[in-house]
N, C-alpha and C positions, 0 to 999 in steps of 0.2 A: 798679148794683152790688148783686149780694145777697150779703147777711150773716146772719148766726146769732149775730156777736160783737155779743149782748147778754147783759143780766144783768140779774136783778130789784130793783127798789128796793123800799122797805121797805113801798110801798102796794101792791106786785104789780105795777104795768106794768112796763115791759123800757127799760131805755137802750141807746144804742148805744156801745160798748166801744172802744177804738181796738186794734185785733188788731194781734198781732206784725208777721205779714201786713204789713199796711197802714204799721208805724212804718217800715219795711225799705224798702218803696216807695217811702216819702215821703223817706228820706233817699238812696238809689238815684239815684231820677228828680233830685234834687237836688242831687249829685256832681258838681264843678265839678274842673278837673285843680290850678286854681289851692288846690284846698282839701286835697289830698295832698302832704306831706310830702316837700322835697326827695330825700328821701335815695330813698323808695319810688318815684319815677320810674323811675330807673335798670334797675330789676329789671323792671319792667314794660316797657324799652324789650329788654331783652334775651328776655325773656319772648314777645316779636312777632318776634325775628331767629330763636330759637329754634324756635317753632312754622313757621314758614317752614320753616325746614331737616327738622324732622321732615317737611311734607308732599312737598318737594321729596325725601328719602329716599327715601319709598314709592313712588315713581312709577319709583323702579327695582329694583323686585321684584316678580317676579309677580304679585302678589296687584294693587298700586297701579294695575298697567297692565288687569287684569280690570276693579277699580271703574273705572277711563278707559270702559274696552268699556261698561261697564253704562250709566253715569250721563252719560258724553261730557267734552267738556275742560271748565275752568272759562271761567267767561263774564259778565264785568262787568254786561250787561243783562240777566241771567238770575239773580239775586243769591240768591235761595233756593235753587234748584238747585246754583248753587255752595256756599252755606255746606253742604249738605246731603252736597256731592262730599268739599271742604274737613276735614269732620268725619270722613267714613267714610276718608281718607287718612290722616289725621291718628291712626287706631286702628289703622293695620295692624299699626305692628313693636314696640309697646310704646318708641318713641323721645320721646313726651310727657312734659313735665314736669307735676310735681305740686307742690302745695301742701296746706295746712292750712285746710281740707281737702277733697278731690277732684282729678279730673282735669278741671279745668277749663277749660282751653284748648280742647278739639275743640271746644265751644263759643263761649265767652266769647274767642278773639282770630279764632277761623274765622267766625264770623258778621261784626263789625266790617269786616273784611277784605273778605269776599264781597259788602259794601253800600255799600264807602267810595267809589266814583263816583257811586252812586243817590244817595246822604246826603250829598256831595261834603266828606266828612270832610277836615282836614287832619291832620298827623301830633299835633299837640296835642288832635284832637276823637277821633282813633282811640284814643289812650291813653284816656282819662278813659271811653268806651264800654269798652274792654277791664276797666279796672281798674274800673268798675261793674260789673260781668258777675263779676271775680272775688271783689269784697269780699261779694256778693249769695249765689252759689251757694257759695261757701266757707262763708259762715254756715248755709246751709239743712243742706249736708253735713255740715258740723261736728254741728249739732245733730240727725241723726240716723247717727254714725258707729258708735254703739254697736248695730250691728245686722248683719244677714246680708246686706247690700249694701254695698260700700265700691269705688274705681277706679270702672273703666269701668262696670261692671255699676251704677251709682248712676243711672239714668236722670234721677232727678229734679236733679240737677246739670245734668246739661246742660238739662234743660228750664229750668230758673232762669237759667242763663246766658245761653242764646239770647235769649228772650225779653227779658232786662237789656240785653245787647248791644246789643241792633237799635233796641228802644225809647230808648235813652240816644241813643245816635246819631242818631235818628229825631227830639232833643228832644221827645218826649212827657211827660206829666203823668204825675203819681202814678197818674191813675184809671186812665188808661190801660194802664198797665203793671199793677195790680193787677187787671182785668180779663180781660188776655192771661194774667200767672202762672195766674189761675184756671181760664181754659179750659185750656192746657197740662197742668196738674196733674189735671185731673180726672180724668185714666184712664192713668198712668206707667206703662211697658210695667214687665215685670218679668223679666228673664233667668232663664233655667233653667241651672244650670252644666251640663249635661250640652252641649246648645249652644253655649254659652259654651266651654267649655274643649274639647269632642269634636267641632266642625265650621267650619268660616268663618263663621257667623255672629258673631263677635265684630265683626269691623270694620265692620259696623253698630249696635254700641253704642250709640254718640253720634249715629251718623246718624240714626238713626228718630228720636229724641226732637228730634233740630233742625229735622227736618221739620216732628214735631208742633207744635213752639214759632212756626216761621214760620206755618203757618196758624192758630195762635191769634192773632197779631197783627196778621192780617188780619179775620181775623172781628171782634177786639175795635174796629178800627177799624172795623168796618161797623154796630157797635152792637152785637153781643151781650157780653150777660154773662158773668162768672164769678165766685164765693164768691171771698171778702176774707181768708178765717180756714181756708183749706184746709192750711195749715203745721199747725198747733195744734188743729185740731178733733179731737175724742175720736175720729172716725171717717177722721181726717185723712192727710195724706204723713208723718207724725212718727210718728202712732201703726201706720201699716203698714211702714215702713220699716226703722222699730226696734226693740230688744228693750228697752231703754233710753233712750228721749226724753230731748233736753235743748234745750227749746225759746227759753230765755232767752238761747238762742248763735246765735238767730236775728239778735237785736238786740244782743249783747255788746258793749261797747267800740263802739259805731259813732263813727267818727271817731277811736280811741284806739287800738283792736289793727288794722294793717290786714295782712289777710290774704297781702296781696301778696305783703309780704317773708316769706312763712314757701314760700316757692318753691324746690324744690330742683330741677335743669337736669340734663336728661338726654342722656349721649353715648353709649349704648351700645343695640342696638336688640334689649332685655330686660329683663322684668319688674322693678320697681324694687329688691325684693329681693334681686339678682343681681350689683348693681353692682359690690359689694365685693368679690363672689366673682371676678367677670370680670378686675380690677384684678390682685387679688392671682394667679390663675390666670397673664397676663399679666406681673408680674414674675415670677415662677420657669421661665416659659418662658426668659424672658432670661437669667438664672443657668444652669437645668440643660439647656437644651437639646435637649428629646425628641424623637427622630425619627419616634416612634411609637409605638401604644398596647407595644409589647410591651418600649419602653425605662421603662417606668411599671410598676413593682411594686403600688401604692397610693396613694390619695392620700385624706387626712381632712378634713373641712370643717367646723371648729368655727365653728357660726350661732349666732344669736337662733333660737327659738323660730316666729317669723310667718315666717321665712326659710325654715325646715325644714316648717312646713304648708301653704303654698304651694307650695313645690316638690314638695312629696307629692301635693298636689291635683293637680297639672300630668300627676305622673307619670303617674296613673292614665288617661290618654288617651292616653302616647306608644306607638306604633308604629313603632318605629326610623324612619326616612329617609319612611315613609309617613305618619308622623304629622301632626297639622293643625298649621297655621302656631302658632295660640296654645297649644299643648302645650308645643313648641317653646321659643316665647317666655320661659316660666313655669319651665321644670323647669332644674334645675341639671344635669345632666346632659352634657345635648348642649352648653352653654354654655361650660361649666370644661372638659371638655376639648377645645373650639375652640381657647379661650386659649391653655391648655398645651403645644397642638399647636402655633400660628401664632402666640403674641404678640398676639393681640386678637380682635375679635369684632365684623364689618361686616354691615348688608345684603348682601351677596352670600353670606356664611356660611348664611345661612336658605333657600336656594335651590339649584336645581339648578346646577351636577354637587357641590358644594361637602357639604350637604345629603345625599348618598349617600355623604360618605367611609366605609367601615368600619372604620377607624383611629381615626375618632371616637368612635363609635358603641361598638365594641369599648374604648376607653379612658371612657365614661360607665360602664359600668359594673363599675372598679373603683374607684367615688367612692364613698365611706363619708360620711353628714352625719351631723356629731353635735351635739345643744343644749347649747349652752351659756350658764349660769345669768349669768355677766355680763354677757356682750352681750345676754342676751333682756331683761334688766331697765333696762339702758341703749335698748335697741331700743323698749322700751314702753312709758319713761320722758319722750323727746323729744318736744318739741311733737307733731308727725307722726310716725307715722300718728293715732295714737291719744289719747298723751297727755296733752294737751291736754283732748279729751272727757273721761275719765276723771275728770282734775281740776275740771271743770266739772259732772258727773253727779253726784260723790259718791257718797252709801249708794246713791243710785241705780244706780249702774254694778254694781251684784250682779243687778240682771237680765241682766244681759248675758249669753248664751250665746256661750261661744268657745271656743276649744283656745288663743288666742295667750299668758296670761300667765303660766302655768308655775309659779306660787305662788297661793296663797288670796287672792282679789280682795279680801276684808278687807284683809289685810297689806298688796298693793299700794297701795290708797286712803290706809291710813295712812303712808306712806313717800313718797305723789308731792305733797301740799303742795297750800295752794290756789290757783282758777287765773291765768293770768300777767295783768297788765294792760296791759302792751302787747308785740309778738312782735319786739321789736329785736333779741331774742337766744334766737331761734327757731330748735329744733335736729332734725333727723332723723340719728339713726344704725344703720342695718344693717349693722353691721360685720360679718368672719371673719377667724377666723386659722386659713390653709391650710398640711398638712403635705404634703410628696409623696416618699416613698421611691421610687428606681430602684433599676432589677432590677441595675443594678453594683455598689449598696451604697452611695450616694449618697444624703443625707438633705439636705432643707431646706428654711424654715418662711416666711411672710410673712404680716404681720396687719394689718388696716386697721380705723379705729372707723365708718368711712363712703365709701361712694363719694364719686370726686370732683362735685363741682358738688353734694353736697345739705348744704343747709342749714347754718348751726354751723358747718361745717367748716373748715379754713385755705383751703382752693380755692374756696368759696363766693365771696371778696370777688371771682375773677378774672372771673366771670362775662361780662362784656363780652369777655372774648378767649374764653372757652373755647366762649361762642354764635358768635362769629365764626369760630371755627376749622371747627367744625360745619355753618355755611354754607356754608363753604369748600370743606367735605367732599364736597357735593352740585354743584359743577360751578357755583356760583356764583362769577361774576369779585369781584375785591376792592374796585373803585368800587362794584359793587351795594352791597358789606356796611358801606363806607363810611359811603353814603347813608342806610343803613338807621341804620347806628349816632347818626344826626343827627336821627333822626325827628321829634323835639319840635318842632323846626323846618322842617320841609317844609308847604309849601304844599301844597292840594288837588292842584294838578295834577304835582308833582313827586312825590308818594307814589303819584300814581294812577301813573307811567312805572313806577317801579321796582315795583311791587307786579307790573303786567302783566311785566316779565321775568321774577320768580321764579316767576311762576305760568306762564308760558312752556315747553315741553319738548316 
């Protein structure tokens, strides 16, 4: 192992430091399931039914069935290749869940997954790799959220994940695992948004870096090294990452906040921001009934704030029906009035013939978004995305560069309180309240504080049906979801049956 985390005593030589790095490893590689907290299983078991169904999604859209063409089918004896499949599926349609903070899964339950024959996990060794994986890179991301990378685009999340994942599973030592983080993090790719949001390379977000993390953990098993203190070095993942470092959320609460429960479950395959929108868009279809953009006079979309610069970001690459899949995803637009149009918003909406309507297309843009000062303050208030950091940065948090808080980050700081000690009542809300006038003279309004399934919410506790309905969704029979729902208790080789069907298509 090399390290830099030293510091000078008072005769001039250097002691060695114990770096955040390393306290994170050591209590990582030493995550037992038995040492989490009944209640956080739960989430974590829904957390693995869920990511299932988002991969099983993708593989019926275009895009899923290309990364198939590229990368080939998943394959138990090929376990890197698959988490590598696994991850890049797992980014197509924006249908991953998030927590507090990142998108941790195309990692942290895709890796687990892609190695639990090789590691012959049972369904209790699978969780406690999963939930190492999230408590690990949720602390790294946490502690650099204040900055120009956040979601998919955070590579150094999934690099922390993977690596936690595999190595937990793999039962290895602290050294071990601080070695692997090292080489993985040495060189974090870094997304350009114009790729990002202007071509397909998104749903390789999470892939490249699980790649990168799989052969760091081989290498570190063959004996090479990597630095100990690459989180927190002056020249380090915290200091490039962020505008704002908040390194002590590396190790916050370890054993006390667990990241887990701050998971909010995603059913809709679009941008998290969106949810609320898609919701409310979908009850007024039910009410007003539009047969078409030209039965729609208007319609208003009072957001948050991160709601309305996201979708603006988004906008600025859609090309009607030509635009690339994560334009798409992002912009409110083509979204609200799918909704409007049909009552919801599937996988097959993002794709051809659906994806050409001009009804649609023609009804996106008579959507007005307007900010509004309550929801954006509630929006950036909530553990997730943000606030959380925030509460944790302090006068810190005035470096931050952003468009999201919509008042003087002083004001903010004084008004959000310090931060929480543990996330039992850990809340994400991007709410809207949507108007929509018809051309008849019919008006009517719907307003929600949160999509369903995120965090806080009254729908959060249902989680267990709402991941099973979603499995459901994707062509899985309901002994699969059963089974799945039993995990804690599966044996090595009854997780390995069910795992090869959902992975099956």
């Amino acid at each position: 192992m090399t390290s830099a985390a030293e510091e000078p005593t008072a005769s001039g030589s250097t002691t060695a430091v114990d770096s955040l790095t390393r306290r994170l490893a050591r209590w990582t590689a030493g995550l037992r399931l038995d040492d989490v907290p009944e209640r956080v299983i739960p989430v974590a078991v829904s957390q693995v039914i869920s990511h299932l169904a988002t991969v099983r999604a993708s593989v019926a859209h275009p895009m899923g069935r290309r990364l198939l063409t590229a990368f080939g089918q998943p394959d138990p004896a090929d376990p890197a290749r698959t988490a590598h499949l696994l991850a890049a599926l797992s980014s197509c349609l924006y249908l991953e869940d998030t927590m507090y903070a990142g998108h941790v899964a195309h990692a942290g339950v895709g890796v687990p997954v892609a190695h639990q024959e090789r590691q012959r996990l049972d369904g209790r060794g699978l969780l406690a790799a999963v939930i190492a994986a999230n408590e690990s890179a949720a602390r790294v991301t946490a502690a650099a959220t204040l900055g120009p990378f956040r979601g998919q685009q955070a590579s150094h999340t999934h690099l922390v994940a993977a690596v936690a994942a595999r190595l937990h599973g793999a039962g290895a030592d602290h050294d071990a695992l601080l070695n692997a983080w090292g080489l993985a993090l040495a060189a974090p790719p870094l997304w350009l948004r114009p790729s990002f949001l202007g071509s397909d390379a998104k749903v390789l977000s999470a892939a490249v870096p699980v790649r990168i993390a799989m052969d760091a953990c081989d290498a570190a098993a063959a004996g090479l090294t990597g630095r100990d203190d690459l989180l927190e070095h002056p020249d380090g993942v915290l200091a490039k990452f962020a505008h704002a470092p908040v390194p002590e959320a590396v190790v916050a609460g370890l054993g006390e906040r667990w990241h887990t429960e701050t998971l909010s479950f995603k059913l809709f395959p679009g941008a998290v921001h969106l949810d609320a929108l898609v919701e409310c868009a979908a009850e007024l279809h039910r009410r007003l009934r539009p047969r078409g953009a030209d039965d729609v006079e208007a319609v208003e979309m009072h957001v948050p704030r991160m709601t309305m610069v996201m979708s603006r970001h988004a906008g600025r690459y859609t090309r009607g029906p030509d635009s690339p899949l994560v334009a798409v995803n992002m912009w409110a637009g083509y979204n609200v009035a799918t909704a409007l149009l049909t009552g919801g918003l599937g996988v097959a909406d993002l794709a051809e013939p659906l994806v050409r309507d001009p009804d649609r297309w023609a009804l996106a843009g008579k959507l007005t978004m307007i900010p509004d000062e309550t929801l954006s303050q509630e929006g950036i208030a909530g553990t997730a995305p943000v606030g959380e950091a925030l509460r944790q940065a302090g006068p810190r948090a005035l470096d931050w560069r952003t468009e999201l808080p919509g008042k003087p980050l002083e004001q903010l700081l004084e008004e959000l309180g310090p931060p929480s000690p543990t996330f039992e009542h850990a809340t994400k809300k991007l709410g809207c309240r949507m108007v929509v006038r018809m051309a008849d003279g019919r008006r009517d309004s719907y307003a929600m504080d949160a999509g369903t399934g995120s965090v806080g919410s009254p729908s959060w506790s249902a989680h267990p049906e709402l991941v099973r309905d979603k499995l459901l969704a994707t062509g899985a029979d309901k002994e699969t979801a059963r089974t799945l729902a039993r995990l804690p208790e599966l044996s090595v080789d009854e997780l390995s049956r069910v795992l090869r069907q959902v992975l099956t298509w």
